[in-house]
N, CA and C atoms of all chains as a GROMACS GRO file, in nm:
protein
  552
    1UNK      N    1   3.374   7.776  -0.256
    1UNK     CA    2   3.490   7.804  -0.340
    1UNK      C    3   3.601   7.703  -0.311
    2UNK      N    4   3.646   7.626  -0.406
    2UNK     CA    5   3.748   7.537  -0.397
    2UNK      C    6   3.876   7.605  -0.437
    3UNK      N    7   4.022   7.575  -0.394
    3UNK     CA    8   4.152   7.632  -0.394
    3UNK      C    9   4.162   7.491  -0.564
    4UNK      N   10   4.190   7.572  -0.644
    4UNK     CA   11   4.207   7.545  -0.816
    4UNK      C   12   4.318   7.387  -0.788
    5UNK      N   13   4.453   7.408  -0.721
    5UNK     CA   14   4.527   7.306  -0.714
    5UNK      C   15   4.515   7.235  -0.614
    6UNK      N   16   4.340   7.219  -0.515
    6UNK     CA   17   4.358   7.136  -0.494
    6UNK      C   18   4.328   7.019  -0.509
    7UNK      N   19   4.411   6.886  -0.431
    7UNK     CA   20   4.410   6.770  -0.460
    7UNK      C   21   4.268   6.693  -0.500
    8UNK      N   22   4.220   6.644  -0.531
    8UNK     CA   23   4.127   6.611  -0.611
    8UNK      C   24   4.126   6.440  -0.608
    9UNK      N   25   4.034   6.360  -0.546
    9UNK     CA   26   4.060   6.232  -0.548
    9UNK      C   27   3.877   6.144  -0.588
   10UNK      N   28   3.890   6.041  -0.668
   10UNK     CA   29   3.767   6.012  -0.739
   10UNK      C   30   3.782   5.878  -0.672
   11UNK      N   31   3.675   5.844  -0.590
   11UNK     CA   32   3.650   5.689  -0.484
   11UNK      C   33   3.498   5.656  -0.514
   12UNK      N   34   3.461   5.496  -0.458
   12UNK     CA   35   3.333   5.457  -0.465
   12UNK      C   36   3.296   5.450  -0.334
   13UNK      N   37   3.182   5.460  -0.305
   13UNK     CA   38   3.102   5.461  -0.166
   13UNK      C   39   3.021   5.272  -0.156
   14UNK      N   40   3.052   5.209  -0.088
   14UNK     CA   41   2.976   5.092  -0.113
   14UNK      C   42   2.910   5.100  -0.056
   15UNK      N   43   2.808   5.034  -0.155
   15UNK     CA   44   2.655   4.996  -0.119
   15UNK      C   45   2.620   4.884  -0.108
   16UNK      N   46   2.492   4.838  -0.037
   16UNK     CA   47   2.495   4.706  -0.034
   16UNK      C   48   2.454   4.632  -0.196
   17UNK      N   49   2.434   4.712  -0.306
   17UNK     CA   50   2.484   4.631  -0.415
   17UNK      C   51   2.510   4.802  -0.541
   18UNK      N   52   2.651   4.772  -0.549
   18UNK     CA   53   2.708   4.827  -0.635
   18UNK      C   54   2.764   4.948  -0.553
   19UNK      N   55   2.816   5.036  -0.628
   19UNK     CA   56   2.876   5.181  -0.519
   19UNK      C   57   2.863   5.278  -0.611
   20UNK      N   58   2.888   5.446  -0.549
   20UNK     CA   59   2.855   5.531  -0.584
   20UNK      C   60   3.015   5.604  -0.560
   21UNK      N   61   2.984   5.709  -0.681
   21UNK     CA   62   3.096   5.759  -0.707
   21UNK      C   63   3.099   5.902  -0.649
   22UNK      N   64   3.215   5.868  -0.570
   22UNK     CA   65   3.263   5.968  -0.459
   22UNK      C   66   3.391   6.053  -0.466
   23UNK      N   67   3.357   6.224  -0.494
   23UNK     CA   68   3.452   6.304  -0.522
   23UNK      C   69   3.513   6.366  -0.417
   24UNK      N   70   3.680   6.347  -0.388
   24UNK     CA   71   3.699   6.434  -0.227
   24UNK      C   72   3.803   6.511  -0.262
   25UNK      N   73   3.784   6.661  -0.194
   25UNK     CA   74   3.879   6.735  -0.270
   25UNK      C   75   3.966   6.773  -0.122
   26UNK      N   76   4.036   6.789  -0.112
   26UNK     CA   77   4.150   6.792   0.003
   26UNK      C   78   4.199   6.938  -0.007
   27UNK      N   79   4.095   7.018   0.029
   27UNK     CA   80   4.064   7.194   0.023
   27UNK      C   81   4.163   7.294   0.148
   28UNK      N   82   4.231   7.398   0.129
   28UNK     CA   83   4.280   7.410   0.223
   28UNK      C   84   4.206   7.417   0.327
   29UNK      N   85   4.158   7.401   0.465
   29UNK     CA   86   4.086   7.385   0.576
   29UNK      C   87   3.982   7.284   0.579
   30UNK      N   88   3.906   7.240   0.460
   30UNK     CA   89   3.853   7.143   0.481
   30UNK      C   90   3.861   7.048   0.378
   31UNK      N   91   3.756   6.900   0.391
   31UNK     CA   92   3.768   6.804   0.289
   31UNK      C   93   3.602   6.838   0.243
   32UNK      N   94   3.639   6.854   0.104
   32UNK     CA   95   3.476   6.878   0.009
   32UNK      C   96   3.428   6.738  -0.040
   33UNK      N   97   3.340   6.713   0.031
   33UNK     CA   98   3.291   6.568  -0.054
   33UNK      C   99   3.178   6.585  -0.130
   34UNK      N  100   3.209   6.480  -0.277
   34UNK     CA  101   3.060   6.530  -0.365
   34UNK      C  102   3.014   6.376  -0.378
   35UNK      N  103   2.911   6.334  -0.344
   35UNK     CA  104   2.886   6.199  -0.396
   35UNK      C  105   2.780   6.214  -0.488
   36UNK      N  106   2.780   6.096  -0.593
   36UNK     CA  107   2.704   6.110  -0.750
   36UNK      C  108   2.701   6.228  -0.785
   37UNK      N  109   2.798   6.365  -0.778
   37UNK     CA  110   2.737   6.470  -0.840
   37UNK      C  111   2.636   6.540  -0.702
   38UNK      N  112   2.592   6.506  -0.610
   38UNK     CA  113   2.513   6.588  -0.518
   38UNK      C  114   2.597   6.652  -0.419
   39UNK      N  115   2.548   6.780  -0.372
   39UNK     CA  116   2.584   6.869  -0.248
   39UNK      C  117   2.611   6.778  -0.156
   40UNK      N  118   2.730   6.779  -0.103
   40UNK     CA  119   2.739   6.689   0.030
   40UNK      C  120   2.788   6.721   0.165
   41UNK      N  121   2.840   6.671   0.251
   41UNK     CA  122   2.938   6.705   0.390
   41UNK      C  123   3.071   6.825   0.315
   42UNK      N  124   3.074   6.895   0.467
   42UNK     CA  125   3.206   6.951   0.420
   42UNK      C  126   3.277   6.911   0.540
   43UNK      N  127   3.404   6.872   0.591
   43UNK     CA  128   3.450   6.815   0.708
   43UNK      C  129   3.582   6.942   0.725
   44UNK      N  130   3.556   7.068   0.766
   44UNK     CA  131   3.645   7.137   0.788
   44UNK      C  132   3.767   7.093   0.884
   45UNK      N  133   3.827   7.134   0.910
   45UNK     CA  134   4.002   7.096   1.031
   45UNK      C  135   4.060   7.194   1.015
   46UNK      N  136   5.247   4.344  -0.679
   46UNK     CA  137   5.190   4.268  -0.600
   46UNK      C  138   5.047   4.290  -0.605
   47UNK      N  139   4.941   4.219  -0.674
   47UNK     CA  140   4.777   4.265  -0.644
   47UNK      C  141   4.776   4.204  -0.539
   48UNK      N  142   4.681   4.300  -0.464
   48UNK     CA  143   4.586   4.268  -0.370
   48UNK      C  144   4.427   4.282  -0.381
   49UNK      N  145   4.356   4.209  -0.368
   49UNK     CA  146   4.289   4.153  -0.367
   49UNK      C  147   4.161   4.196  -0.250
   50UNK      N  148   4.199   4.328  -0.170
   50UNK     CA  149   4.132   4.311  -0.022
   50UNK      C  150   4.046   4.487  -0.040
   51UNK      N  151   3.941   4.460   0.022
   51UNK     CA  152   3.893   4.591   0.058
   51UNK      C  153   3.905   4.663   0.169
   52UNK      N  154   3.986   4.823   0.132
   52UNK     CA  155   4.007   4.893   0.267
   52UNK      C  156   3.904   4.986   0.267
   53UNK      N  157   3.864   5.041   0.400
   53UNK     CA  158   3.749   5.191   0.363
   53UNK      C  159   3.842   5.254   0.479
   54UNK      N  160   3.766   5.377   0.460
   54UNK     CA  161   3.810   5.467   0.527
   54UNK      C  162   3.671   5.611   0.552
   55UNK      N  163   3.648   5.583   0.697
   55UNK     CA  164   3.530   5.638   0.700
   55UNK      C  165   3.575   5.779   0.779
   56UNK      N  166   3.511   5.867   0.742
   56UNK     CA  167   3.520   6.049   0.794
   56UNK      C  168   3.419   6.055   0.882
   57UNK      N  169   3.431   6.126   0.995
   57UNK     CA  170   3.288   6.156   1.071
   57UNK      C  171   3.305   6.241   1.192
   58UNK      N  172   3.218   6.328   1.160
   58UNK     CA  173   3.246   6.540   1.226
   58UNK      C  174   3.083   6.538   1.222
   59UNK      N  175   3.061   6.608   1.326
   59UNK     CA  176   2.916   6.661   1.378
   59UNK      C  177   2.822   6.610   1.327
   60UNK      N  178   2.828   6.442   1.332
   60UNK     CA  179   2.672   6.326   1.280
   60UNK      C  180   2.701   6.352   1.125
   61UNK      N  181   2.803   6.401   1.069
   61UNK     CA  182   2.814   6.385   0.883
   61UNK      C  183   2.933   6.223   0.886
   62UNK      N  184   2.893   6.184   0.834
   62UNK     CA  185   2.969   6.061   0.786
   62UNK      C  186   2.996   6.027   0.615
   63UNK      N  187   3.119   5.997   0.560
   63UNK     CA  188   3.128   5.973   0.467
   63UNK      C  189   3.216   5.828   0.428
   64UNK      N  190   3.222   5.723   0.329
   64UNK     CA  191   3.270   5.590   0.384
   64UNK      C  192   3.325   5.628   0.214
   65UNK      N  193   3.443   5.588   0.227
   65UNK     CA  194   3.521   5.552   0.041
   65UNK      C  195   3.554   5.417   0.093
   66UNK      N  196   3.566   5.354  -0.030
   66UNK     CA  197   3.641   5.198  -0.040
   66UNK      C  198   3.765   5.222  -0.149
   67UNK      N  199   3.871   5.141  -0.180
   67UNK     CA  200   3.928   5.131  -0.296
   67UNK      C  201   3.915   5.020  -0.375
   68UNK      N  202   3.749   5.019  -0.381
   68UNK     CA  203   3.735   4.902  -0.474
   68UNK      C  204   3.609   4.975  -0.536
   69UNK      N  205   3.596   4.990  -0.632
   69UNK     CA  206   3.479   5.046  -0.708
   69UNK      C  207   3.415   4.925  -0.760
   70UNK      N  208   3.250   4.931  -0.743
   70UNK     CA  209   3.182   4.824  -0.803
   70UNK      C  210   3.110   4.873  -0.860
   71UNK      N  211   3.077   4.892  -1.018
   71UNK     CA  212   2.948   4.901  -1.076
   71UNK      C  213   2.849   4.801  -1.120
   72UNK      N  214   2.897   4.691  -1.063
   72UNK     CA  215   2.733   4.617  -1.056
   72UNK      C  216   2.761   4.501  -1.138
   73UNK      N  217   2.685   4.374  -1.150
   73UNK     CA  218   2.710   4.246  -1.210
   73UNK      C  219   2.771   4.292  -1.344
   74UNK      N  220   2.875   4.231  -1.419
   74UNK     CA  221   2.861   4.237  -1.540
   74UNK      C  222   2.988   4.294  -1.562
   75UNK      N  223   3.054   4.408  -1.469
   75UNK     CA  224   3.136   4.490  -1.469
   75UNK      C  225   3.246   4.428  -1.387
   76UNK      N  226   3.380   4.460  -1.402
   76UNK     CA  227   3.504   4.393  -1.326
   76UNK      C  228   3.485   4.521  -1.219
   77UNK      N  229   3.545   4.467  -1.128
   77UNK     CA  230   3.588   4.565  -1.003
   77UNK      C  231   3.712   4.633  -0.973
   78UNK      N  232   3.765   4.752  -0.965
   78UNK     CA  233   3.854   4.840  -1.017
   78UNK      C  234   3.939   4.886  -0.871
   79UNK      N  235   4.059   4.829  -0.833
   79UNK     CA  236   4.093   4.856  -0.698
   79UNK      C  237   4.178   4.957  -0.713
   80UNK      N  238   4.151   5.065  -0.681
   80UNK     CA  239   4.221   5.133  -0.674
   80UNK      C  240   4.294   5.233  -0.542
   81UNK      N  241   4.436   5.124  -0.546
   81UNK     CA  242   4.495   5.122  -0.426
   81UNK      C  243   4.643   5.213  -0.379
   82UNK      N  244   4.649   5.283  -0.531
   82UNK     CA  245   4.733   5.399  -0.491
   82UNK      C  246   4.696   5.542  -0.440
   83UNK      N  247   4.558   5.577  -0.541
   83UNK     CA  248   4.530   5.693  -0.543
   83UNK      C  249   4.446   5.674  -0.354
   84UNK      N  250   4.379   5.570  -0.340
   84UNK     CA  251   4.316   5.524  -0.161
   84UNK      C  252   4.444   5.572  -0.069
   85UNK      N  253   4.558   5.489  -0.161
   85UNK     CA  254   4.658   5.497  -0.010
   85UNK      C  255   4.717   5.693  -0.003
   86UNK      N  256   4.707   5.752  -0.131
   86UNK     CA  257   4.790   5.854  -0.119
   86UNK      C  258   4.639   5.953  -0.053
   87UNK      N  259   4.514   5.965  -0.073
   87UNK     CA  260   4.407   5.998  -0.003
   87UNK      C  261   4.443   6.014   0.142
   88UNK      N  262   4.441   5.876   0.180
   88UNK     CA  263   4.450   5.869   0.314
   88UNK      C  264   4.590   5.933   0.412
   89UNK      N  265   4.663   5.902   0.343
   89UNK     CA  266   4.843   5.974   0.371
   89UNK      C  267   4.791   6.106   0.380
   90UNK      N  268   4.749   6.157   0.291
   90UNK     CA  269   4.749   6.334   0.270
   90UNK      C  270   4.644   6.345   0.342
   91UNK      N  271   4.498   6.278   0.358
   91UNK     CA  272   4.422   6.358   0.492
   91UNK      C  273   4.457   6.328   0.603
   92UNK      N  274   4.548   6.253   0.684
   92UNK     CA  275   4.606   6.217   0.776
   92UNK      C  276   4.694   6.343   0.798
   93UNK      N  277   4.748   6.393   0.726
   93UNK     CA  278   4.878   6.473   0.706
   93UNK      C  279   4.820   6.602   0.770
   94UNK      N  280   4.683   6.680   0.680
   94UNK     CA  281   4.620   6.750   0.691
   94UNK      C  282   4.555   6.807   0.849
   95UNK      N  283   4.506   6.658   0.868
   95UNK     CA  284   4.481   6.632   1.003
   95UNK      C  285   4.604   6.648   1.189
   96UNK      N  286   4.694   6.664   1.121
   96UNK     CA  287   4.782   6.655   1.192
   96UNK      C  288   4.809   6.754   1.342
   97UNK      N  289   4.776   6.858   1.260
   97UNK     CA  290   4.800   6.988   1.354
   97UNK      C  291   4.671   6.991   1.431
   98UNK      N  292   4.589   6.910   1.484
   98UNK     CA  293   4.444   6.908   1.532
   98UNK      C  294   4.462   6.779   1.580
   99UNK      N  295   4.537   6.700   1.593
   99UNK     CA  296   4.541   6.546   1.620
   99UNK      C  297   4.543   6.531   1.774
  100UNK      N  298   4.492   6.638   1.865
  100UNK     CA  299   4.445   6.617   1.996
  100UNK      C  300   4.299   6.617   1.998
  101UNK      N  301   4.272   6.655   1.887
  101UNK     CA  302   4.052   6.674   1.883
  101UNK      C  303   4.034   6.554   1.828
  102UNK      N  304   4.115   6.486   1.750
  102UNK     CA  305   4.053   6.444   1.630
  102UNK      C  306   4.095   6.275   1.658
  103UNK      N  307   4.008   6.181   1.661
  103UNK     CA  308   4.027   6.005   1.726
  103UNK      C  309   4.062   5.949   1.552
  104UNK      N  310   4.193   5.914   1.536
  104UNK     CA  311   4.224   5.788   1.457
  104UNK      C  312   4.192   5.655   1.527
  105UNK      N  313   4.120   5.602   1.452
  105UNK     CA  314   4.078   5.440   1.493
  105UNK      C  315   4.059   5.353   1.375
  106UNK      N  316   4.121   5.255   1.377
  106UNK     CA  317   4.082   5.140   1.336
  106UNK      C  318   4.011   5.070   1.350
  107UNK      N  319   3.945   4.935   1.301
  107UNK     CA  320   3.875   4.849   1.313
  107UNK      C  321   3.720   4.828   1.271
  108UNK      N  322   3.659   4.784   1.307
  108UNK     CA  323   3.502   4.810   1.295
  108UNK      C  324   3.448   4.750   1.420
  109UNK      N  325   3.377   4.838   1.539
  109UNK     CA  326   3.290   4.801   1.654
  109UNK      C  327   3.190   4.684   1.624
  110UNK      N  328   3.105   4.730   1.539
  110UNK     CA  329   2.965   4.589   1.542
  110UNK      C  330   3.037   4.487   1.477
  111UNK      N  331   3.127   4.487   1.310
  111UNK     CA  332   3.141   4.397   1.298
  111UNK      C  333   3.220   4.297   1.358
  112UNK      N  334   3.370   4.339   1.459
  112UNK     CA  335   3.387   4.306   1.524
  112UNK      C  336   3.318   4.229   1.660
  113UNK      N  337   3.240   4.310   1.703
  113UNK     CA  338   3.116   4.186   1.808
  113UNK      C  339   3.086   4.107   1.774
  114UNK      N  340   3.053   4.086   1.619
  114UNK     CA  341   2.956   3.952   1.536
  114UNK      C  342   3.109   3.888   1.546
  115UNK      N  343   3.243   3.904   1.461
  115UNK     CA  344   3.298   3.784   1.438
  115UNK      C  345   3.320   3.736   1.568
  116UNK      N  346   3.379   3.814   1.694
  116UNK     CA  347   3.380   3.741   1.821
  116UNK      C  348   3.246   3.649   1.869
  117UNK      N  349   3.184   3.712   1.864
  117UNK     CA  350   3.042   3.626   1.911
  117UNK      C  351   3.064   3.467   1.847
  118UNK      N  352   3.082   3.502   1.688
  118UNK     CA  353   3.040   3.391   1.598
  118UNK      C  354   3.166   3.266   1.664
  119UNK      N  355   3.286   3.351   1.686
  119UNK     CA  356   3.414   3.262   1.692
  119UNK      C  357   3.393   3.203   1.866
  120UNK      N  358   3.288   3.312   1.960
  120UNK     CA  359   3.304   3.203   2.070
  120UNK      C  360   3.184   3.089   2.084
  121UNK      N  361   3.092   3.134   2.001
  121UNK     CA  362   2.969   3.063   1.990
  121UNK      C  363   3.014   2.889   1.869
  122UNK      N  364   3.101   2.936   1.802
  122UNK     CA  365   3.132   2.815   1.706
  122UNK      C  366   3.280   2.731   1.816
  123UNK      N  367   3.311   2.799   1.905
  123UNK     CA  368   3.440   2.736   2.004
  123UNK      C  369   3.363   2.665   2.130
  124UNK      N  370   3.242   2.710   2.125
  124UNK     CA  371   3.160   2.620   2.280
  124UNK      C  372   3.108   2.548   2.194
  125UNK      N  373   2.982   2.558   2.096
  125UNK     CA  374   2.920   2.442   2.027
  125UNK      C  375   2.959   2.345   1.977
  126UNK      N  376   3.040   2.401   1.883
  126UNK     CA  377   3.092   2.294   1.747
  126UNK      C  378   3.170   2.168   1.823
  127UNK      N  379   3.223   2.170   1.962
  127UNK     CA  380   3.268   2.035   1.990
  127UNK      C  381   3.153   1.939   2.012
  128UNK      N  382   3.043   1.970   2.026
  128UNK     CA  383   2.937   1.912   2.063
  128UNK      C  384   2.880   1.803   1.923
  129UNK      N  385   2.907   1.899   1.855
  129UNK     CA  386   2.889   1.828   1.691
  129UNK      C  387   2.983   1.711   1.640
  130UNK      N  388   3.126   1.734   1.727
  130UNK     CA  389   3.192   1.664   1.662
  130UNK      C  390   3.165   1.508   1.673
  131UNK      N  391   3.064   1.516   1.759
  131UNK     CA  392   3.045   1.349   1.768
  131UNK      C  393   2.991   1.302   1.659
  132UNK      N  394   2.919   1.363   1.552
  132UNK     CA  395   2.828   1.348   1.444
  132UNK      C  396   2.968   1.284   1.355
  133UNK      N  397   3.060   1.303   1.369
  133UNK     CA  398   3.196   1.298   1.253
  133UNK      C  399   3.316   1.175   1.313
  134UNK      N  400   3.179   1.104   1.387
  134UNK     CA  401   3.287   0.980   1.446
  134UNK      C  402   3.376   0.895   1.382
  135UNK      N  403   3.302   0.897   1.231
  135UNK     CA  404   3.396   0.784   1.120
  135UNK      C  405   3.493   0.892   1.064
  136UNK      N  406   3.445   1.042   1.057
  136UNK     CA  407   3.532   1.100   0.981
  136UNK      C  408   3.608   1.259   1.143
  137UNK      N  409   3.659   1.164   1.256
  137UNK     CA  410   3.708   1.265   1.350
  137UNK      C  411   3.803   1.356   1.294
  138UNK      N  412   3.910   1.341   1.226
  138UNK     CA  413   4.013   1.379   1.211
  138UNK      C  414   3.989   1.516   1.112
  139UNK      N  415   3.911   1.484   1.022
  139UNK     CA  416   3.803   1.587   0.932
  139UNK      C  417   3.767   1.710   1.004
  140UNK      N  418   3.663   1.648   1.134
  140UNK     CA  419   3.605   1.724   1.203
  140UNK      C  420   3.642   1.819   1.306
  141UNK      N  421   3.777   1.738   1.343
  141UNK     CA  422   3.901   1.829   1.416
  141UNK      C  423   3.936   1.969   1.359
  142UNK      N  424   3.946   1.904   1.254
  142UNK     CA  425   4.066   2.007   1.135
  142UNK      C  426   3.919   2.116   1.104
  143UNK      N  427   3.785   2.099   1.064
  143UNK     CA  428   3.702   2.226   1.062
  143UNK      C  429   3.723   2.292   1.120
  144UNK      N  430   3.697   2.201   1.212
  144UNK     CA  431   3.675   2.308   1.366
  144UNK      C  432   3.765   2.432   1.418
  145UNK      N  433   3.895   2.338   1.397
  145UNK     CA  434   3.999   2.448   1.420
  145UNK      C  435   4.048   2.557   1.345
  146UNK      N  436   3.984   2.522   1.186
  146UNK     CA  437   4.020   2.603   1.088
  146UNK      C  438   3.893   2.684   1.104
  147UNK      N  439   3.773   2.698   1.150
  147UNK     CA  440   3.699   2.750   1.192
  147UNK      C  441   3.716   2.876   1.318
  148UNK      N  442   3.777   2.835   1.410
  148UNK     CA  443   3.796   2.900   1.479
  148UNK      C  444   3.898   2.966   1.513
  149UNK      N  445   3.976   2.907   1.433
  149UNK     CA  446   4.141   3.019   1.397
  149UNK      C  447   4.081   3.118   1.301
  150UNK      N  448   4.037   3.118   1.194
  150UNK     CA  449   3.981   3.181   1.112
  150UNK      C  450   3.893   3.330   1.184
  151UNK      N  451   3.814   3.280   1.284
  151UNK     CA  452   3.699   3.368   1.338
  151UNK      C  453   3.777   3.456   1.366
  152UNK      N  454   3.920   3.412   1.524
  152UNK     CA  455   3.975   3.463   1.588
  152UNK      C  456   4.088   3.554   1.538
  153UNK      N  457   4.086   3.517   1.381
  153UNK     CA  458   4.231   3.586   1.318
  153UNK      C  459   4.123   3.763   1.261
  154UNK      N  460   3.995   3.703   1.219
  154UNK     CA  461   3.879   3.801   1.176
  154UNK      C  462   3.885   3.898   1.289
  155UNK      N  463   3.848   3.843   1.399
  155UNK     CA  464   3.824   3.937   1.498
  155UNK      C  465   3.928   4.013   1.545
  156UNK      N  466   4.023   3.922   1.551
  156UNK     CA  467   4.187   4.047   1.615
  156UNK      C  468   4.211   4.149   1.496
  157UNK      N  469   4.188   4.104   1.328
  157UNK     CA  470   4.178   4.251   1.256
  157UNK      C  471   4.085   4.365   1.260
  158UNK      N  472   3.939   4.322   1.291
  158UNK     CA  473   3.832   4.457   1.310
  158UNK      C  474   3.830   4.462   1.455
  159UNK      N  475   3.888   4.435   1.542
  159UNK     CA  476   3.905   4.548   1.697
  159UNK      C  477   3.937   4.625   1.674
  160UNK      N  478   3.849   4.722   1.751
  160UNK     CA  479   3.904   4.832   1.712
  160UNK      C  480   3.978   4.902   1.831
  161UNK      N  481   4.086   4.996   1.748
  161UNK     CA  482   4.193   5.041   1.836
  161UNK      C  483   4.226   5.172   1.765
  162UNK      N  484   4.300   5.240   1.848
  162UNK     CA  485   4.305   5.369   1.832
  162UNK      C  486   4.496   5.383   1.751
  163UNK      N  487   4.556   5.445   1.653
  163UNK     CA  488   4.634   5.428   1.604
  163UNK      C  489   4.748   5.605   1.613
  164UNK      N  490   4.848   5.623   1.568
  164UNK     CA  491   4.904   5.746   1.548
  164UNK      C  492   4.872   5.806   1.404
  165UNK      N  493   4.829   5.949   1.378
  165UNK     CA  494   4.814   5.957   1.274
  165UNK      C  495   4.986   5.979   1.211
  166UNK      N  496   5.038   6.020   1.280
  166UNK     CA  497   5.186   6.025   1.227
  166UNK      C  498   5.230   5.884   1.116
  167UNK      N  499   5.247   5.766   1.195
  167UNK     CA  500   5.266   5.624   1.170
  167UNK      C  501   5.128   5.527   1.162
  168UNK      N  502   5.062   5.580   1.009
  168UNK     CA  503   4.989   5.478   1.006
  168UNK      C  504   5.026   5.318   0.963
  169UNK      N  505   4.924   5.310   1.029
  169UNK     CA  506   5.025   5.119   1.045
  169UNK      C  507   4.997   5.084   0.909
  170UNK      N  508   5.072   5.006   0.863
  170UNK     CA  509   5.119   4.923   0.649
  170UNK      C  510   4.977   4.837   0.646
  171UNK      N  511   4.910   4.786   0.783
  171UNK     CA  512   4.744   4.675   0.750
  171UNK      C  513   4.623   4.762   0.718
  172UNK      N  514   4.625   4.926   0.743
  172UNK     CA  515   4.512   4.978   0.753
  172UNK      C  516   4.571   5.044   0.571
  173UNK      N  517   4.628   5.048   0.476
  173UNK     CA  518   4.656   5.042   0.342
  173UNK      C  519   4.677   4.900   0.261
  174UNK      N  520   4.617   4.987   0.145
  174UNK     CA  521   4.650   4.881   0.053
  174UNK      C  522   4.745   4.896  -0.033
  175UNK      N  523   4.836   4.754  -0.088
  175UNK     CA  524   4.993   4.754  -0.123
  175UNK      C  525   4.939   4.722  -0.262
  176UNK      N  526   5.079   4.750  -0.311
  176UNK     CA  527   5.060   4.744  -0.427
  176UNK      C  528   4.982   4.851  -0.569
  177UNK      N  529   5.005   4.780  -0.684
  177UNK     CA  530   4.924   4.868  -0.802
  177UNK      C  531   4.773   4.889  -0.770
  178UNK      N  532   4.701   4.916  -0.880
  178UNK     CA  533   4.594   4.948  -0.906
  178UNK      C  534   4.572   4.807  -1.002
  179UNK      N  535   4.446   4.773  -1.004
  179UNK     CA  536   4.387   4.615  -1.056
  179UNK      C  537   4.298   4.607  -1.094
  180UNK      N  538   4.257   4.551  -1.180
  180UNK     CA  539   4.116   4.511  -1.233
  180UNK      C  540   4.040   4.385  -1.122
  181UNK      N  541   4.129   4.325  -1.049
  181UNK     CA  542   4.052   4.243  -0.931
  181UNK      C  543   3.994   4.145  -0.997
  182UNK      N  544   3.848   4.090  -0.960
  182UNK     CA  545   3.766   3.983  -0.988
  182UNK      C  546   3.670   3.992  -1.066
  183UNK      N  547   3.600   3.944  -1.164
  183UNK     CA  548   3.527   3.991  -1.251
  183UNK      C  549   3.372   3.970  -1.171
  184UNK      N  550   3.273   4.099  -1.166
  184UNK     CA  551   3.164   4.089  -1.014
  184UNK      C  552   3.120   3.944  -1.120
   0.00000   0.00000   0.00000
């Protein structure tokens, strides 16, 4: 479950040719990362 | 002011690692898209986030391996390359000026990716990127 306002930031992941598009949402307690659209890390704090 | 430079900024908690750049590349053909506000305000706000935990948690700069290679390269091109310069006997003055622009170059490489440990409070103005957002170089 993501908090609705939060911050929301759209980055590329480089690769060694071209990059992938990387979603990080700045969640209260943790950071949600989605890369291409797949399930990814959650980095709680 | 464009800039022109790629920053990343890598995350990493219990062997998960995640790496953003603010340069998006989709591949030959396509311009490259720096995007150096929404990177810098990212990084400000997970820094921020991070704050109240900033005795667990290591801010560092730099890059370890690549850092070893440019040192290596810059002491390995500072013992050899005088050896060469004899090859540049008609053209010394040439061969001076490589050399040194060679190895100022390595040494300016390497003092930016050491890595060092920073405040998350005061992140230092070299580990962001200034300026707008850019269309950059065409790949």
């Amino acid at each position: 479950m993501v908090t609705v306002d939060a911050p929301t930031y759209e980055f590329h992941q480089p690769k060694l040719w071209g990059s992938l598009v990387v979603r990080c949402t700045l969640d209260d307690g943790a950071l949600i990362v989605v890369v291409d659209g797949n399930p990814s890390p959650r980095f709680s704090y | 002011m464009m800039q022109v430079r790629d920053f990343r900024c890598r995350v990493t908690a219990r062997g998960q690692v995640v790496e953003i750049t603010n340069r998006s590349d989709r591949g030959v053909g396509h311009r490259f898209q720096y995007q150096n506000q929404a990177f810098s305000s990212f990084v400000r706000e997970l820094h921020q986030r991070l704050l109240p935990f900033q005795k667990s948690v290591q801010f560092r700069s730099g890059h370890a391996w690549y850092f070893r290679l440019a040192a290596a390269a810059g002491a390995l091109t500072a013992v050899i390359a005088p050896f060469r310069l004899a090859s540049y006997e008609d053209h010394l003055a040439f061969g001076i000026a490589t050399y040194l622009s060679a190895v100022i170059g390595l040494w300016v490489t390497a003092a930016r990716l050491r890595p060092r440990n920073y405040p998350p409070k005061d992140i230092p103005a070299t580990l962001l990127p200034a300026g707008e957002d850019h269309g950059g170089v065409v790949a």
